[in-house]
N, C-alpha and C positions, 0 to 999 in steps of 0.2 A: 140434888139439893144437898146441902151441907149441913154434917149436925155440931150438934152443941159442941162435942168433943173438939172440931176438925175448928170451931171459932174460939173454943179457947185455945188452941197451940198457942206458940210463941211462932212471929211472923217467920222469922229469919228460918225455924225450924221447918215450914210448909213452905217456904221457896226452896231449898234444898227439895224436898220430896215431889215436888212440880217436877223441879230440873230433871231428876232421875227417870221423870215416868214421860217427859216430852222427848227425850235422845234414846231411843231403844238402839239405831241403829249405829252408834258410837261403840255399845255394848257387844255388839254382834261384831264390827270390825276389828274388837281389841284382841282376837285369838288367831287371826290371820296377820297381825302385824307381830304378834309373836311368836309364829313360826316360822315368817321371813326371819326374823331375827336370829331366829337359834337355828335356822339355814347357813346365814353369813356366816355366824359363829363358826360351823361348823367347817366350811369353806376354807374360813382362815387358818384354821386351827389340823386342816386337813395332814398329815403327813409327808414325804415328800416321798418316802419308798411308797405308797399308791402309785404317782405321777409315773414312777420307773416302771409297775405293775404293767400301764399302760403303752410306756412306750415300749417294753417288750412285747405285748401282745401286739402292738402294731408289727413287729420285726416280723414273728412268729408266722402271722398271717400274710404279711409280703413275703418271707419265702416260702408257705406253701402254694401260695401264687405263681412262685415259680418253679417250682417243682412240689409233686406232691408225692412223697413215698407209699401211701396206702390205696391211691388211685393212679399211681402211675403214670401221671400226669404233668405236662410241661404248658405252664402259662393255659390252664386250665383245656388243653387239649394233651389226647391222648395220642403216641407216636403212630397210630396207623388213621385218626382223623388227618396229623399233620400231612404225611402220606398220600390222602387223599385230596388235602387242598393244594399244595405244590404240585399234584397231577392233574388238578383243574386250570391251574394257572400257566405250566406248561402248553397245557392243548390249546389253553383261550391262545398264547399267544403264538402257537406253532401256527392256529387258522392263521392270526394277521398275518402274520411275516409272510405264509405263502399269499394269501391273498393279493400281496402288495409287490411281490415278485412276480405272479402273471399279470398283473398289471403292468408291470414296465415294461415285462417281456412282450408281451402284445403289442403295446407301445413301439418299442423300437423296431419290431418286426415290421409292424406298417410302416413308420415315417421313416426309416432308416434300414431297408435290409443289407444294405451293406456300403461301404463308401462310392465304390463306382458305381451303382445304378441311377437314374434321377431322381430327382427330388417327387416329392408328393403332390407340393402344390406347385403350380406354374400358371400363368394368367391364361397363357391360349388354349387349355385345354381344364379349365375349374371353372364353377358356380361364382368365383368369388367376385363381388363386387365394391366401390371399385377394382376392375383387374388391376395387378399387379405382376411385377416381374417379368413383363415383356422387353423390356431393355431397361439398362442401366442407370440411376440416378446418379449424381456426384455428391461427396460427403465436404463438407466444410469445417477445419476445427481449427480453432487458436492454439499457438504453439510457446508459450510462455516461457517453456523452462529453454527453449532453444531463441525464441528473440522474443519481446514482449510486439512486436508488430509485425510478426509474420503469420500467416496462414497459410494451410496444409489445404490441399484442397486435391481427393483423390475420388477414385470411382468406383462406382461397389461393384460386387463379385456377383454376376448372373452365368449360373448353369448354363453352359455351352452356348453363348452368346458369342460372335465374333462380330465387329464394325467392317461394315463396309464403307471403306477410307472414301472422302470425298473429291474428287477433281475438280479444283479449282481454277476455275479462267475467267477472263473478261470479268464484266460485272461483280461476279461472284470471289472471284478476287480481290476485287478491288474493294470490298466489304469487309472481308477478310482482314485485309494489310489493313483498313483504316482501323479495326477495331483492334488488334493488337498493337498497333501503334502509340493508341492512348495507352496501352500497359508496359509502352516501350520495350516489346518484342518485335518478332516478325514469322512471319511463317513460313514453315520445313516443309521444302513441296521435293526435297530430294528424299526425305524418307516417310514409308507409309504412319502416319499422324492423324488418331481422333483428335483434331486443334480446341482450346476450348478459350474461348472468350469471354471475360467479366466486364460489366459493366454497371454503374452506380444507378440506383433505382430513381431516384429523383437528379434534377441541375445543382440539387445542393451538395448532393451525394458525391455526384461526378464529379465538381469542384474537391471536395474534400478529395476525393480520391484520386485526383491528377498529381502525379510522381511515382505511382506504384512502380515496381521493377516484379520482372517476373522469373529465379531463379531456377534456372533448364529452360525442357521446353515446353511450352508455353499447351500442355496436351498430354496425348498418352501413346506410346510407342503399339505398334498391332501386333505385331508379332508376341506380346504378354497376354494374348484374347486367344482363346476362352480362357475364362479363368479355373484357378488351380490352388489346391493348397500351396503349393512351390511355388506360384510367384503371385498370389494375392495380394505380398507386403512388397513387392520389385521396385525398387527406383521407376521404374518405367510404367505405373502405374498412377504417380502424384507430381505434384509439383508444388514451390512455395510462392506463396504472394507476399512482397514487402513493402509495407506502407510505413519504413524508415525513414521516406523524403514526400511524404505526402503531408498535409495539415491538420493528420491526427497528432503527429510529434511537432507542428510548430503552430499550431492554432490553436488555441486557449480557449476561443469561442465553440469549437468544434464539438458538440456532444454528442452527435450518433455518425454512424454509417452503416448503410445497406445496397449491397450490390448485388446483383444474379452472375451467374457461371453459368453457361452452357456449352455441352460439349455438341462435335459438328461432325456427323455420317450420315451418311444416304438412309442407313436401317435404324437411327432416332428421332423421332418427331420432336421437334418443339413449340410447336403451335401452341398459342396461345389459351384454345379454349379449354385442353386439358391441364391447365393448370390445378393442383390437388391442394390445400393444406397450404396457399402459398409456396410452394416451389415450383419452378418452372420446371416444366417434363424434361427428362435426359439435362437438366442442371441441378442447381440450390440456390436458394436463398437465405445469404448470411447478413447476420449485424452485429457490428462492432459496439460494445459499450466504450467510449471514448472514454468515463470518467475511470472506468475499471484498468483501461490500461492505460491511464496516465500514470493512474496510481501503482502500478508494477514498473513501468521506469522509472519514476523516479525511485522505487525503492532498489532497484538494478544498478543505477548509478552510484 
């Protein structure tokens, strides 16, 4: 309750004394904003030989980091810790390196003890399935930078394999003649000849592929068999196929072809049912992207 005194004031006098005693916490924040203050102040007003104070005590402290005179210390180790981690690092890596050398050396010791002995894997005498390397495949590859339409077409290298040449007569001949004839060859029965014959995999194929010329001959010379580092690369080993006057270079409509190679001995099967991967056994099967070498003639031209 209010006394007589507090009802005479004067009003303006007792709204003042209200205001004073309802904001305490105005009161209490006015001594924190003024020592932020005299903070700033002192901030600005700070000297500039301190700032230097500092950056030498940075220097000071990066070089006993690198060297320290009173611990004898380099990069806070001391020359026989160093000592000791270079000789851990050493050994870690003397283990790999040897590790990684018997390893190769074992390595080559099985699949290679030396050039002349045989090979490791070979189909008639491994687990491996399908077998492989029981005779010869033929390799197939565009030769671009020598014609943009010719093709190399040679026969791979099997460890001590030699063809048993085929004698052709009658019938068998006569298969023969007809099927190099479509590649406007003919066949060399005066010398011993793996002959090897291509042919277009579809009527469309074949169409496109009538005019091929077959540059040598038309096979692989026997006397280069078995093979050899010395004559694995021998002319007598490949022969070129050119499809210069065929309807890859005059037919516009013409966008694929695919033909089979197979080469002809008594010791290569080519029956159909082992065919692998699409190649025909003891051949290959190639295809020509027609737009790919249109577009190298013409830039050949």
């Amino acid at each position: 309750m209010s006394t007589e005194n507090d009802l005479n004031k004067p009003k303006e006098i007792k709204k003042e004394e209200d205001a004073e005693t309802k904001n305490p916490k105005e009161d209490k924040m006015k001594p924190v904003k003024e020592d932020k203050e005299n903070d700033d102040k002192k901030k600005e007003t700070e000297p500039e030989e301190s700032k230097a104070e500092k950056f030498r005590s940075l220097c000071s402290s990066f070089q006993l980091f690198c060297y320290n005179p009173k611990e004898g210390s380099c990069l806070t180790r001391t020359p026989m810790e160093w000592v000791k981690i270079l000789a851990f690092i050493v050994f870690i890596w003397g283990c790999i390196i040897a590790f990684t050398t018997m390893c190769w050396y074992l390595f080559m010791a099985i699949q290679h003890p030396n050039l002349e002995d045989i090979p490791v894997w070979r189909r008639w005498d491994t687990w491996v399935d399908p077998p492989i390397f029981i005779q010869p495949d033929l390799h197939a590859e565009h030769l671009p930078s020598a014609c943009p339409l010719c093709v190399s077409v040679s026969i791979n290298c099997i460890y001590n394999w030699k063809p048993v040449v085929s004698t052709f007569t009658g019938e068998k001949l006569d298969n023969l003649t007809t099927a190099l004839k479509d590649m406007n060859s003919r066949p060399y029965l005066d010398t011993e000849v793996v002959h090897v014959t291509c042919r277009g995999k579809t009527d469309n194929d074949r169409a496109i592929m009538d005019g091929v010329l077959v540059r040598g001959i038309p096979g692989y010379i026997a006397s280069f068999f078995p093979c050899s580092p010395e004559n694995q690369d021998s002319p007598g080993r490949s022969f070129i196929l050119d499809f210069s006057k065929t309807q890859l270079a005059t037919n516009p409509e013409a966008k694929s072809l695919t033909f089979d190679c197979k080469a002809l001995a008594d010791n290569i099967d080519n029956s159909e049912k082992d065919i692998y991967k699409g190649n025909p056994p003891g051949g290959v099967r190639f295809t020509f992207d027609t737009t790919e070498v249109k577009s190298i003639v013409e830039t050949s031209k």
